[in-house]
Structures are given as structure tokens and as C-alpha cells.
N, C-alpha and C positions, 0 to 999 in steps of 0.2 A: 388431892382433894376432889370431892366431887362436888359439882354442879346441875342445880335441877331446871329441865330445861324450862323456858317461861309457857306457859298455857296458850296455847292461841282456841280463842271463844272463836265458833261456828255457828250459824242459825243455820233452824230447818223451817220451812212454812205451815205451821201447825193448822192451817184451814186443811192442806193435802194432805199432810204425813203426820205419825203415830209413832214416839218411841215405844221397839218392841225388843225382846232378848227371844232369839230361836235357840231352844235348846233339842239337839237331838236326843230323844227317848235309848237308842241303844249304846251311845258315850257319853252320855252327858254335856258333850262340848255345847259351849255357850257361844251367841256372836251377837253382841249388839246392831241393832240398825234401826230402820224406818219402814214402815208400812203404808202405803200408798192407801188411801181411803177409797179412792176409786176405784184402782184396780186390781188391792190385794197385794200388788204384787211388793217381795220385799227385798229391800235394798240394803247391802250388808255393811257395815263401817266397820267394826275391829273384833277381833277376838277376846273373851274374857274370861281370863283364866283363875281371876281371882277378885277378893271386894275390891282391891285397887285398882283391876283395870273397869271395875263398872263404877267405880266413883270419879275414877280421870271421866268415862266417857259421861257422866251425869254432870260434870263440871264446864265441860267443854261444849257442850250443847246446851247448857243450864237451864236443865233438868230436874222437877222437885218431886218428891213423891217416890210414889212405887211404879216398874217399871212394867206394864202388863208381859209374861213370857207365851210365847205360843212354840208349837209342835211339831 
């Protein structure tokens, strides 16, 4: 039998950071993270390989909306 494992909820401090999805232009890989407001720079969390893994990471960070992607 399988077992799903429980959710553990995360905050980020949304006055600093910015959920973003980096997608590279020549694979298409996706990675969800955080974008530092200050200094741009960006912070990587998980890989997404599919809607499931960017609905776990919208869940887990509770996350609404659309998620801006950048390049």
C-alpha cells in the first residue's frame, strides 16, 4: 500500500522574495524558487518536471495565482 507523505507548509517573506519558475530557453527545464527583490538574485527550491511538482511547490509555500517565469 502506499502512503502520501504529509505536507510540511514553508513560508518565504514576501516584503523580500518573489515566487519565480526559471525555465531555460534551450531544455526547457523548469525550477521553481525565489527571487530576491533586492538583489535579483535567485534562489532555487525544486525541480519541476511536471503540474504535480508545481502544484506540490504552490501548496507548500501557499502560493495562489500564476507564477511569474523568467529566463
Amino acid at each position: 500500500m502506499f502512503f502520501k507523505k504529509k505536507l510540511e507548509k514553508k513560508t518565504y517573506d514576501i516584503s523580500e522574495k518573489r515566487p519565480v519558475i526559471k525555465a531555460s530557453i534551450c531544455t526547457g527545464e523548469q525550477v521553481a524558487g525565489f527571487k530576491n527583490l533586492a538583489t535579483g538574485a535567485f534562489e532555487e527550491v525544486m525541480l519541476i518536471k511536471n503540474q504535480e511538482d508545481l502544484t506540490l511547490f504552490k501548496e507548500t509555500y501557499g502560493i495562489t495565482g500564476e507564477i511569474e517565469k523568467i529566463y
